[in-house]
TORTORVEX-280595 format. One record per residue (C-alpha): residue in three letters; x, y, z. Coordinates in steps of 0.5 Angstrom, whole numbers, padded with zeros to 4 digits, always signed. Layout:
# TORTORVEX-280595
ALAXYZ;...
This chain:
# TORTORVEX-280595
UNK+0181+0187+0139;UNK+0186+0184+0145;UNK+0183+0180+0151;UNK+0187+0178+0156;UNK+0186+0172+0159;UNK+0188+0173+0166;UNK+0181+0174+0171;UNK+0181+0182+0173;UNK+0180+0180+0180;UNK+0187+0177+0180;UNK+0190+0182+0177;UNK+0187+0187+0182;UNK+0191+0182+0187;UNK+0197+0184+0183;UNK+0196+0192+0182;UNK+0195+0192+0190;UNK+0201+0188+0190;UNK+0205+0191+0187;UNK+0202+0198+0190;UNK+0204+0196+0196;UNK+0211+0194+0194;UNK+0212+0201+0191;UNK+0211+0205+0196;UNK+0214+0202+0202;UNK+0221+0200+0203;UNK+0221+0195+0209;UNK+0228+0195+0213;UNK+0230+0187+0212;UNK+0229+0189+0205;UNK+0235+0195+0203;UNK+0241+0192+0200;UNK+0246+0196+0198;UNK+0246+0203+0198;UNK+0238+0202+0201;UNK+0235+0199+0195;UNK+0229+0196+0197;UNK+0230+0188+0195;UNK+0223+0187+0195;UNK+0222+0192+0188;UNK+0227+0190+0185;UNK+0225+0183+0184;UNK+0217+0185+0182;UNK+0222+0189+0178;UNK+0226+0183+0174;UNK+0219+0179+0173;UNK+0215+0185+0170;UNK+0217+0184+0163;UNK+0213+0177+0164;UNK+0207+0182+0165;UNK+0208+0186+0158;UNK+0206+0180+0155;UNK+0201+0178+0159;UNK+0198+0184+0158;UNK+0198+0186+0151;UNK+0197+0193+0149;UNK+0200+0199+0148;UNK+0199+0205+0152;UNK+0203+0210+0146;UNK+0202+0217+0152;UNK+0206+0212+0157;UNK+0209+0207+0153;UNK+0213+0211+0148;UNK+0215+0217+0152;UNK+0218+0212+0157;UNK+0222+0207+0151;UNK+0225+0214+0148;UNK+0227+0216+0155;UNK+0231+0209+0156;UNK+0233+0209+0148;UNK+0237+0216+0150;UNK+0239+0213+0157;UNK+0243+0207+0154;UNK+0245+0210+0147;UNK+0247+0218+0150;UNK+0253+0215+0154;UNK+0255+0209+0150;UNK+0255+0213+0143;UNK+0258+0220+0147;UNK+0262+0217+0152;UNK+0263+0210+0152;UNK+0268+0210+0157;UNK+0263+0212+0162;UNK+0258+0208+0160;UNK+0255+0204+0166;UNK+0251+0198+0165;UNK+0248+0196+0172;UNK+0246+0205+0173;UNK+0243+0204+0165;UNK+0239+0196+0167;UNK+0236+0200+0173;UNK+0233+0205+0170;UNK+0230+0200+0165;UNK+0228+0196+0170;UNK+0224+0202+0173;UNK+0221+0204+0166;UNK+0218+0197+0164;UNK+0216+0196+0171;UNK+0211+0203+0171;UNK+0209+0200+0164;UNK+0207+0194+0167;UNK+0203+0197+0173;UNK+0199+0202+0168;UNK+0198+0194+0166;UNK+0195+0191+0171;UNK+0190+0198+0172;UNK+0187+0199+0166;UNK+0186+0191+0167;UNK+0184+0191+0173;UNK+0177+0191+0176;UNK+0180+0196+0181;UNK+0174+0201+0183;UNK+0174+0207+0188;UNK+0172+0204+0194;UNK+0178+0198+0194;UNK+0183+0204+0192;UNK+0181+0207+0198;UNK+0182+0201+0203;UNK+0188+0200+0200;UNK+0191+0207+0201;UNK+0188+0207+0207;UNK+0191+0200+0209;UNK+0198+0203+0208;UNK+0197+0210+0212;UNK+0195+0205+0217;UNK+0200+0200+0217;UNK+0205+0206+0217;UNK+0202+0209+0223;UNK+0203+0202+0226;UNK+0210+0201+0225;UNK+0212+0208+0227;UNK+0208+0208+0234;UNK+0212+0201+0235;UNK+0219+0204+0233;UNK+0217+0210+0237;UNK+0215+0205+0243;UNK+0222+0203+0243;UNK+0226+0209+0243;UNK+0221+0211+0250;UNK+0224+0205+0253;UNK+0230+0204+0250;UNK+0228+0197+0246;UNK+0233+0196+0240;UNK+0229+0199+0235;UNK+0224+0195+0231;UNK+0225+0196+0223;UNK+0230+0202+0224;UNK+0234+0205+0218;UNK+0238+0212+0218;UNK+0237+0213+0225;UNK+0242+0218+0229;UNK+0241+0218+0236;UNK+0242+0225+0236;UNK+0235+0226+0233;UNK+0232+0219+0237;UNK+0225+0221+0234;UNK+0226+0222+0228;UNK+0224+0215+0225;UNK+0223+0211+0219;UNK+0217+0207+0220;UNK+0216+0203+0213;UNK+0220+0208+0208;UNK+0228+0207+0209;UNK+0229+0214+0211;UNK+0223+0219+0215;UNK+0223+0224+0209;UNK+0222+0219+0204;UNK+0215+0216+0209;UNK+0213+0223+0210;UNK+0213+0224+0202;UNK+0209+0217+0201;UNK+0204+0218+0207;UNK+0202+0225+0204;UNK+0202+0222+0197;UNK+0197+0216+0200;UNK+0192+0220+0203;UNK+0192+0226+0198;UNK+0190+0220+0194;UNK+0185+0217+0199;UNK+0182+0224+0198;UNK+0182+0224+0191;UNK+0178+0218+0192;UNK+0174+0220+0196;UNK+0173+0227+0192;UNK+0171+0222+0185;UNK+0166+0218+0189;UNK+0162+0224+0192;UNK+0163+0228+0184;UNK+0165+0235+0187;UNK+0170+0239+0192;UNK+0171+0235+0199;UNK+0170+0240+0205;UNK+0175+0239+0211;UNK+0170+0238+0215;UNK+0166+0232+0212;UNK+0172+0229+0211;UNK+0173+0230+0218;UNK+0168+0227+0219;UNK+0167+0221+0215;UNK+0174+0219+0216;UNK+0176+0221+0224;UNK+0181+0215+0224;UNK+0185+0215+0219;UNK+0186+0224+0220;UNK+0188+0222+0226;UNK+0193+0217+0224;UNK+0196+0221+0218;UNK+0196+0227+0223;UNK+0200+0223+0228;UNK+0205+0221+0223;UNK+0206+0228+0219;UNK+0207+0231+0226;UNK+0211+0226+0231;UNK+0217+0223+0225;UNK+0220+0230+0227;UNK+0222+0231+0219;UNK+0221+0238+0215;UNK+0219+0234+0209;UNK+0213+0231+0212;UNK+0212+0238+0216;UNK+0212+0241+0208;UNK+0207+0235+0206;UNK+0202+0236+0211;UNK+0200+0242+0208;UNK+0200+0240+0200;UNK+0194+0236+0202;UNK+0191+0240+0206;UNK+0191+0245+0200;UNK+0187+0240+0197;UNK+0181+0242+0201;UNK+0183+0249+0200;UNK+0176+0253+0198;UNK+0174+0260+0199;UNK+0169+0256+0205;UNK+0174+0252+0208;UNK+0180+0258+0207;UNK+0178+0261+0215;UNK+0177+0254+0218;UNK+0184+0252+0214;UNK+0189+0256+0217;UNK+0186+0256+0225;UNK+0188+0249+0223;UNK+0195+0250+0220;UNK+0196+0255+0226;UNK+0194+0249+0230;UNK+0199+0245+0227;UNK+0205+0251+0227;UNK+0203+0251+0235;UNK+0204+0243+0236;UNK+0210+0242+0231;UNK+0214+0248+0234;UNK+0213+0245+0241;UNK+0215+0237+0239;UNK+0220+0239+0234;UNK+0221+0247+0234;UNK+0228+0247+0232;UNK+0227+0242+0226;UNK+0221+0246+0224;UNK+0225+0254+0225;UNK+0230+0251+0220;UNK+0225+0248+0216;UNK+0222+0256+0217;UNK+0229+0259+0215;UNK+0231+0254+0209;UNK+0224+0256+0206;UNK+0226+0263+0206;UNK+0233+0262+0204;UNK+0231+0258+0197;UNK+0228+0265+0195;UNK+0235+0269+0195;UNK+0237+0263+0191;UNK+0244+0264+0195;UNK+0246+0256+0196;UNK+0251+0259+0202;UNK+0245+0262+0206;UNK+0241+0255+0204;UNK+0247+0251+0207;UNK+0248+0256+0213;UNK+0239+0255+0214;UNK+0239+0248+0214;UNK+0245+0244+0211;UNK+0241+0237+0211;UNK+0235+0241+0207;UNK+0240+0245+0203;UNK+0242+0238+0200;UNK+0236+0237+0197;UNK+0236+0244+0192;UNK+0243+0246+0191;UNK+0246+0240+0187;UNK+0240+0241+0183;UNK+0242+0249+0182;UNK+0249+0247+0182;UNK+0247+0242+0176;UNK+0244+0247+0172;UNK+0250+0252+0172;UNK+0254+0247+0170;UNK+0249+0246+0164;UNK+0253+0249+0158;UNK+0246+0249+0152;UNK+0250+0251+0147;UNK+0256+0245+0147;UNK+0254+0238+0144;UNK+0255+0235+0151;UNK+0249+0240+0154;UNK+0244+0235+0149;UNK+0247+0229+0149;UNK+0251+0230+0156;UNK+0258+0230+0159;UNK+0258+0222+0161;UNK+0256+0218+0167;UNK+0258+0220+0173;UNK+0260+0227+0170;UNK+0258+0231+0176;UNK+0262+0227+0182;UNK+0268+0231+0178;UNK+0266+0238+0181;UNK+0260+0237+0186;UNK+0264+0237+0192;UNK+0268+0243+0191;UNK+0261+0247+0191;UNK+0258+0244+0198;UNK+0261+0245+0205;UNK+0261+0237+0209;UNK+0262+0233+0203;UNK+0267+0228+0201;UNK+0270+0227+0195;UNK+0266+0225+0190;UNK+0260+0226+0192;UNK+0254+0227+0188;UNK+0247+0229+0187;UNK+0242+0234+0183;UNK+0236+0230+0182;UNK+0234+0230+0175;UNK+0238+0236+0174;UNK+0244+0231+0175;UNK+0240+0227+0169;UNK+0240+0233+0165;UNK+0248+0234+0166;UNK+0250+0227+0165;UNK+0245+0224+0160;UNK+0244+0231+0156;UNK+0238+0236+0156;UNK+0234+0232+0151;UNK+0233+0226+0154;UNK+0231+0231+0161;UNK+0227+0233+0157;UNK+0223+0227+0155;UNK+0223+0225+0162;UNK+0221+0232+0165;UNK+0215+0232+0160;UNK+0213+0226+0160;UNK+0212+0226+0168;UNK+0209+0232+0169;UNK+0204+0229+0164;UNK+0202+0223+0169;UNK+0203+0227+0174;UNK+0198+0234+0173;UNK+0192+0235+0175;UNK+0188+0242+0173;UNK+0184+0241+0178;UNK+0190+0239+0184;UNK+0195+0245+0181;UNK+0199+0246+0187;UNK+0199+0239+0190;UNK+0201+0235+0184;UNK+0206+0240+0182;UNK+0208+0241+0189;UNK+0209+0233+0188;UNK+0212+0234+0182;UNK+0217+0238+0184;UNK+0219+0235+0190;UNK+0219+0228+0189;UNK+0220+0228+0181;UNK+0226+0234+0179;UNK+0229+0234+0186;UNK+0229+0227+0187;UNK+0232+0224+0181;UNK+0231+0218+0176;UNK+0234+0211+0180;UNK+0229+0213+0186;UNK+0223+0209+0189;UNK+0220+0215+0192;UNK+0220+0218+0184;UNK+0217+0212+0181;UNK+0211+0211+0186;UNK+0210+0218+0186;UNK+0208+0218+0178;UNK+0204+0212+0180;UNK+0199+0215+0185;UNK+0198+0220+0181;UNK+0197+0217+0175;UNK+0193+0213+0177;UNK+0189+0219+0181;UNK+0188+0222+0173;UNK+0186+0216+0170;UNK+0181+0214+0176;UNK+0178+0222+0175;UNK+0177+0221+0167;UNK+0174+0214+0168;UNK+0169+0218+0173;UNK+0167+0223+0168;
């Protein structure tokens, strides 16, 4: 038997630390290309925790090594020249990053309660930092923490992510995993209602936030945490709210929110130019992915093992009205492309599988689908979502 000898309390400090570090991305911390400086330094020093921590997880740790193992050998053994060290490195650092934090959890002394503060913590402190920047653009103030900002949408704020799509996702992502929590401590299904009443506050801030940021993605969100208070009892009082809500957005935002309307309805026709006549900006999410995937020949050597990296900054441009030359994108569907259908494979299952829970389907896929296989390998939002949800399932089969 491996004990390790760090006290749990302290790597309960470092889990939350770490957390925190994860699913925020502070303006005076974006680098280049808005890559948040703060998580690639807990990035660079999580190696030191592989061996402070010795075990081996095989569900997380072998899924998550096959992946890296395909990621630097695919390109280097089928197209060298493509070959990009600091894209490959990045992904690694990623990897063992999440390997530590799974680390950190299962050594921890982490109970619900202290999951529960700390996630609410961070709703708090992103409804702190919105209603400052919103503060400023009422009195004309330089905007405090501001990153992606057009002064043609002067509403639509970041607060602690670098973009208000990104902070609508991660405030879901955090109070739908304050209400799983929540749900474990009590040992059934919450009730909007008792939740409500339990916790006023923070529905107050998450609702603040979902609503005033002016992004169709939160707007979107909003309603997958909501589904998880979905029952036949609460189904009449639900959508009297969401009723409510669709009045409230529509008066704040109803432009926003009628592009939002007209994209959902334009994805269904699975026609990119409808998508991109809808909502160009909203387009951009889906139709690089479907694009990708057109481009996905499984019958050749390079659909497995990929075409090289960078392969979809070749032709993408010349599919999307507005974009320069080189432009790229697709999420995992980009990966599948340019790394091959198999080491996609490995990275979608693997994900899907810290991500799902039989009891949540709707909201763990509707994360899943959104943050995961339409975002891409390299992002943060990726990685935190996988994390949260992860640790939603292990704090769930611990319970049982």
């Amino acid at each position: 038997m491996i004990v390790n000898n760090i006290p749990s309390h302290i790597t309960k400090v470092m889990l939350f630390f770490g957390i925190a570090i994860l699913v925020t991305s502070p303006a005076f911390a974006l680098g280049a290309g808005a890559r948040n400086m703060l998580l690639i330094g807990a990035m660079a020093i999580s190696p030191l925790l592989l061996v402070q921590y010795p075990i081996f997880n095989k569900r997380v740790d072998w899924p998550l090594m096959l992946f890296l193992l395909c990621t630097i050998s695919f390109p280097l053994i089928f197209h060298p020249l493509t070959m990009r060290w600091s894209t490959a490195l990045y992904s690694g650092m990623f990897g063992v990053f999440f390997m530590a934090m799974t680390r950190l959890f299962h050594f921890s002394d982490a109970k619900l309660n202290d999951m529960q503060i700390l996630f609410k913590s961070i709703i708090y402190a992103y409804l702190f930092v919105l209603l400052i920047q919103q503060t400023c653009v009422l009195f004309g103030f330089p905007i405090f923490n501001v990153s992606n900002y057009s002064p043609l949408e002067p509403w639509k704020l970041n607060s602690l992510m670098s973009e208000p799509e990104h902070s609508g996702r991660m405030v879901a992502l955090l109070m739908y995993s304050f209400l799983t929590m929540k749900e474990i401590e009590k040992g059934s299904a919450l009730s909007f209602k008792e939740s409500w009443n339990e916790d006023k506050i923070l529905w107050c801030a998450f609702l603040w936030v979902m609503l005033t940021m002016v992004s169709a993605g939160a707007y979107l969100f909003l309603l997958v945490v909501l589904s998880k208070l979905l029952n036949r009892k609460t189904i009449v009082s639900l959508l009297a709210l969401v009723l409510v809500l669709a009045f409230i957005v529509t008066i704040m935002g109803g432009e926003t929110f009628m592009r939002t309307y007209k994209l959902v309805l334009s994805v269904f026709t699975f026609d990119t130019m409808k998508m991109f006549q809808a909502d160009h900006s909203g387009a951009l999410r889906f139709v690089p992915s479907i694009i990708c995937w057109q481009h996905l020949d499984m019958t050749s050597l390079n659909g497995w093992f990929g075409y090289g990296v960078d392969y979809t900054s070749t032709f993408l441009y010349r599919y999307i009205p507005g974009v320069v030359k080189g432009y790229t994108g697709g999420g995992l569907m980009l990966y599948a492309l340019e790394y091959g259908f198999l080491s996609f494979l490995i990275f979608a299952i693997s994900s899907f599988r810290y991500c799902y829970d039989s009891d949540n389907k709707i909201a763990t896929i509707t994360f899943w689908t959104f943050s995961i296989l339409l975002s891409g390998v390299n992002l943060q939002i990726t990685w935190s979502t996988m994390m949260l949800l992860y640790i939603n399932k292990k704090m769930k089969e611990s319970s049982v």
